[in-house]
N, C-alpha and C positions, 0 to 999 in steps of 0.2 A: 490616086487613092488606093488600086487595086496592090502598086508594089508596096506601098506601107504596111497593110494586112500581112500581107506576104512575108515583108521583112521580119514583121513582130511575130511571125508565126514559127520563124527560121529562128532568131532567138528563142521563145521558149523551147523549140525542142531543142536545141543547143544545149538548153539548162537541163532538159530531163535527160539528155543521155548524159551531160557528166554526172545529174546525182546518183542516174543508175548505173555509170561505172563507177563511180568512189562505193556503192556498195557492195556491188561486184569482188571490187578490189579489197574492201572490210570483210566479205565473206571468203574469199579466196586467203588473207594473212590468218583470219583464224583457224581455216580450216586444213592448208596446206605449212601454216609456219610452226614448230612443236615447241612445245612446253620446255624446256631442260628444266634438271634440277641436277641438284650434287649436295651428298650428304657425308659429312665429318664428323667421325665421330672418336674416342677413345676411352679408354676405363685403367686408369692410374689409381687405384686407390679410389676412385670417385667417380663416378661418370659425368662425361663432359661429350658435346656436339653442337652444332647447325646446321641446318638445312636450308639451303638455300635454290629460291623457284625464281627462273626468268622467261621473259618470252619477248620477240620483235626486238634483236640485241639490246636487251638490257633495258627498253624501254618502261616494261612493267616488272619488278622486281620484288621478291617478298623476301625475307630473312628471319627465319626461326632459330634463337640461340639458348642455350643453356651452358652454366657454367656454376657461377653461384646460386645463377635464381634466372627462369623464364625471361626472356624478352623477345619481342615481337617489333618489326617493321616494313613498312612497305613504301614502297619509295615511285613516282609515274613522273618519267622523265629526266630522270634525277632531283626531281624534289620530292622530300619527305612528305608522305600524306597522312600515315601514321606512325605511331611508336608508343609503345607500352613497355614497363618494367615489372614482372611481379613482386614483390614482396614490400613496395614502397608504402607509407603507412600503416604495415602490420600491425607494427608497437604501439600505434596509435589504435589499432581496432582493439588490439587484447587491454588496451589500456577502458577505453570506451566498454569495454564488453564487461571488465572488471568492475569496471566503475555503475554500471546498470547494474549489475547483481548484489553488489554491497548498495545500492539505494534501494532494489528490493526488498532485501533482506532487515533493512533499517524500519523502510517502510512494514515489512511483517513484524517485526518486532515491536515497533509501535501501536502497529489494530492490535496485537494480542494485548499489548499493558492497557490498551483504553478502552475494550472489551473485556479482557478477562476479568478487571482490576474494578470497574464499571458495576457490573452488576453479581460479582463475588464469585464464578461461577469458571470453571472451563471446561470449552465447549468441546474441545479437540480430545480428550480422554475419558474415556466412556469405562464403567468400571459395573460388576454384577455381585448385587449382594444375595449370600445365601445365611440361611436362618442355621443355626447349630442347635437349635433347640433349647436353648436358656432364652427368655426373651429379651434379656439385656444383655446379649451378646452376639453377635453375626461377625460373619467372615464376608470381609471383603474383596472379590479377586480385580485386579487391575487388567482389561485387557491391552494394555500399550506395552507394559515390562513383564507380567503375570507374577507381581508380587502380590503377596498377601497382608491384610492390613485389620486387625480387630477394632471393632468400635462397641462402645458402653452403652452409645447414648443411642435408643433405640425408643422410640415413643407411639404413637398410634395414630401419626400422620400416615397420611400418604408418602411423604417424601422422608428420606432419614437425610441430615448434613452431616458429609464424612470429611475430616482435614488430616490431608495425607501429612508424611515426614515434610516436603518442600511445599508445604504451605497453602499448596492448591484447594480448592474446593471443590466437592462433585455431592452432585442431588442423584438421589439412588431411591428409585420405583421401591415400596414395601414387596415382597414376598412371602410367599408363604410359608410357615415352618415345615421343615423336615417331619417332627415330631409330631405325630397326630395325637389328637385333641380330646376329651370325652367325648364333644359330639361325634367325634369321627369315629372312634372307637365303636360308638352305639350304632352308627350307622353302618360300621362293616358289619358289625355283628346281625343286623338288620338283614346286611345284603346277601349273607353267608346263606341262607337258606334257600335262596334263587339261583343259586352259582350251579348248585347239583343239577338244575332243569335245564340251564341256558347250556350247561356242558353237552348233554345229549344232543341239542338245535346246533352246535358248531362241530360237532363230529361230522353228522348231516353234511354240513355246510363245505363244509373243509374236501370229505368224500368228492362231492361233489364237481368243488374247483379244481381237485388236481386232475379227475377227469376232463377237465375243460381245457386244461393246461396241457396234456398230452395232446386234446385234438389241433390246441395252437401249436404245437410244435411238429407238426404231421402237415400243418398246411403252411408252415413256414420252410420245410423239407422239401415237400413240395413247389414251391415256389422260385424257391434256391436254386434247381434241378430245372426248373423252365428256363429263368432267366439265364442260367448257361448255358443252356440248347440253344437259344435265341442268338447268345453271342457268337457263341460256335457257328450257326450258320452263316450269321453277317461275315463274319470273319472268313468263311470259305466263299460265300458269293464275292468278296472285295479281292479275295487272292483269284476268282477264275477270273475276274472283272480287268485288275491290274496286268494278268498273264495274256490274254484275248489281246489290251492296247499296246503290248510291248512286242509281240506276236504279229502285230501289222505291218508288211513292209512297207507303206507308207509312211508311217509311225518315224520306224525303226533308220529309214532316210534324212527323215528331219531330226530325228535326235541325233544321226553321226554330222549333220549338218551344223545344230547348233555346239557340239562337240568341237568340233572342227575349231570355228570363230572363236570359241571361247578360250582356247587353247592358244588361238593365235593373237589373240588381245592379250594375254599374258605375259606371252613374249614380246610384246611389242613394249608394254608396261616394265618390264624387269629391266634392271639395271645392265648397258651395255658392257661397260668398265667397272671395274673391283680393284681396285689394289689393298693390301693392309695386312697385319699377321695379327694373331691369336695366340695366347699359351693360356691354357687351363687345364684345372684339375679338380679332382673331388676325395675328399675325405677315403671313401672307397673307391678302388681302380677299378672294379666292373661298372660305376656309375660312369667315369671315365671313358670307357671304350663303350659303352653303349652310344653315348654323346658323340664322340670321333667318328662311328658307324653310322651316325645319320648326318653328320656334318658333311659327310663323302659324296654325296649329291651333288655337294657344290661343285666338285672336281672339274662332273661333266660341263657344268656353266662359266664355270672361268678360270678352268685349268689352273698354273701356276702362277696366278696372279695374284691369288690368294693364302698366305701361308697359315696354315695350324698346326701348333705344336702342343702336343697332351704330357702333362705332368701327372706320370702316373703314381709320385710319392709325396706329393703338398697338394693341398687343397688352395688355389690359387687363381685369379682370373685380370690379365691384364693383354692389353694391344689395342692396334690402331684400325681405323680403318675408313677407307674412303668410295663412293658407291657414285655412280653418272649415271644419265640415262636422261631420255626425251618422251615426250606423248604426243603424237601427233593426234590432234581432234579429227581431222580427214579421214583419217586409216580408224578410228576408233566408228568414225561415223559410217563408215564402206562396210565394216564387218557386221555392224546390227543390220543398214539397210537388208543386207542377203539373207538374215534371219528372219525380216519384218516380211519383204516381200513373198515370201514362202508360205504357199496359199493352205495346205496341211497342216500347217501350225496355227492356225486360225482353226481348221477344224480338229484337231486336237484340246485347244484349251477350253474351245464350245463342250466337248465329250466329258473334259475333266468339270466343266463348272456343272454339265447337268448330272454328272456323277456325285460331287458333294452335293450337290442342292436335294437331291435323293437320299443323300442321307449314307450314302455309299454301296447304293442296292442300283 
C-alpha cells in the first residue's frame, strides 16, 4: 500500500517539474529569443513600404503593407489569424453617408413645408419692425439677409402680418414710433423743468464715482504688483529647490545611471543593417544643405551603407531603402531591472512627488 502512495506521489511531481520546465522554457524563448523586424520602403513618385515583425523563426509573424491602400496581417504558424484591407467598402460608406444626408435634408425639407405652410408662419426668420413715423408706414429689417422691406398695412394690434417678395409670412411685435406724440411732447416739456435740479445731484454723483474709480485702480495696481512678487518668489524657491536635487551626488549617480540604460536601450532598439540611397532636393539649396547637415549623423551609424545624394538645382525626392534590426525582451528587461533596483531612485521620485504635492515650495 505504502509503494502505491509513493508511486502516485513520484508521478505527480513528475508532472509539476515538466509543467515548471515548459515555463521555464516559455519564459526563457521570450525573454532570451528577439523580436526581428525589417522595413522596405521607397518613394517613386508615391510612397510605397512594409514592415514586417517575426519572432521563434517565423512562428509568430506580422506584416504591415502599404502600396495602394493599408493592409495588415498576421499569420501563428503559418496559418492566417488575421487580415485586414483598408479602403474595401469606402464607396459604400460615402455612398451610405450621402444617402443619410439627402434623407435628412428631405426629411427638413418636409417639417419646414408642413410647419411652415401649417400654420402660415416661419419660424426660422425673425425680422424687426421700426416705426418711421407715418403710422401706416414702417420699415421692416430682415435679420437673416438685412434686406429692407415697407409695409402699408399697419393696424393697432399687437401683431402687424408682413408678406415678404418669396411669399413667407412673419408676425412682427408692434413698436413704438420714433416720432413723439402730443403726449410726449407735453410730457418732456413737463420733465424739462426737473432736468436743471437732477443735473446738479449727477455732477455730485459722477465727482464722486470717478473718485471711486481711481481708488479701484490703486488697489488693482497694487494687487497686480503682489501677485508678481509672489510668482517671482515661487519661481526662485523652485530654481534653488531644483539646483539643491541636481547638486546631490547621490542624485547626480542615479541619473548618469539611468542615462546610461537609456542610451543603451536605444542602441539596442536601432536598426543594425541599412542599406538604400536617397537623392533630394529643395526649391532653395540652403533648405538643401541644412537637411544633408543633419542627415550626416547617420554616417556615424552605418557608414557607407547608406548613400545620399543632394540635388541642389531640382526640387526632387526619390530612393530606396531598407532597415533590420531585433529586440531582445531579456536585454530590454536587464536594463530597467538596474534602474528599478537602485534604492536612490525610489528616494528621488518620493522628493519630487512631495515637491509637486507642495505645490513646488
Amino acid at each position: 500500500m505504502l509503494h502505491i502512495l509513493l508511486f502516485i506521489l513520484k508521478i505527480i511531481g513528475i508532472v509539476l517539474l515538466a509543467a515548471l520546465g515548459l515555463l521555464l522554457a516559455a519564459l526563457l524563448l521570450v525573454l532570451l529569443v528577439p523580436v526581428r523586424y525589417r522595413l522596405d520602403g521607397s518613394w517613386h513618385g508615391s510612397p510605397a513600404g512594409k514592415v514586417r515583425v517575426t519572432w521563434l523563426l517565423h512562428a509568430v509573424s506580422v506584416l504591415v503593407s502599404y502600396e495602394n491602400g493599408l493592409e495588415i496581417g498576421a499569420k501563428l504558424l503559418g496559418f492566417s489569424v488575421f487580415h485586414t484591407v483598408s479602403g474595401e467598402g469606402g464607396a459604400e460608406e460615402d455612398r451610405d453617408e450621402s444617402g443619410a444626408e439627402s434623407r435628412v435634408e428631405s426629411a427638413g425639407e418636409s417639417r419646414d413645408e408642413s410647419g411652415g405652410e401649417a400654420d402660415g408662419w416661419d419660424d426660422d426668420e425673425f425680422v424687426e419692425a421700426t416705426s418711421v413715423g407715418d403710422a401706416g408706414s414702417r420699415e421692416i429689417t430682415s435679420a437673416g439677409d438685412g434686406e429692407f422691406i415697407e409695409v402699408t398695412s399697419a393696424g393697432a394690434d399687437d401683431f402687424v402680418e408682413i408678406t415678404s417678395a418669396e411669399g413667407h409670412k412673419h408676425r412682427v411685435a408692434e413698436m413704438e414710433s420714433d416720432t413723439p406724440s402730443v403726449n410726449d411732447a407735453s410730457d418732456n416739456s413737463m420733465s424739462e423743468s426737473g432736468a436743471d435740479a437732477l443735473s446738479d445731484i449727477e455732477g455730485e454723483g459722477n465727482q464722486s464715482e470717478e473718485e471711486d474709480d481711481s481708488d479701484d485702480i490703486v488697489d488693482r495696481i497694487e494687487s497686480i504688483f503682489s501677485a508678481v512678487g509672489d510668482k517671482l518668489e515661487w519661481a526662485d524657491q523652485k530654481r534653488r529647490w531644483v539646483g539643491n536635487f541636481l547638486e546631490d551626488p547621490k542624485n547626480r549617480k542615479t541619473i548618469r545611471l539611468i542615462w546610461r540604460q537609456v542610451t543603451a536601450i536605444l542602441r539596442h532598439i536601432l536598426p543594425q543593417k541599412a542599406n538604400g540611397q536617397v537623392t533630394f532636393g529643395f526649391d532653395d539649396p540652403a533648405t538643401t544643405g541644412k537637411v544633408l547637415a543633419a542627415c550626416s549623423v547617420l554616417y556615424a551609424l552605418y557608414g557607407t551603407q547608406f548613400t545620399i545624394t543632394p540635388d541642389f538645382e531640382n526640387a526632387v525626392i526619390d530612393g530606396d531603402l531598407q532597415l533590420k534590426g531585433r529586440i531582445r525582451i531579456g536585454t530590454l528587461a536587464a536594463r530597467a531591472v538596474r534602474v528599478l533596483i537602485d534604492r536612490n531612485l525610489w528616494r528621488m521620485i518620493k522628493k519630487v512627488r512631495k515637491f509637486l504635492g507642495n505645490g513646488g515650495k
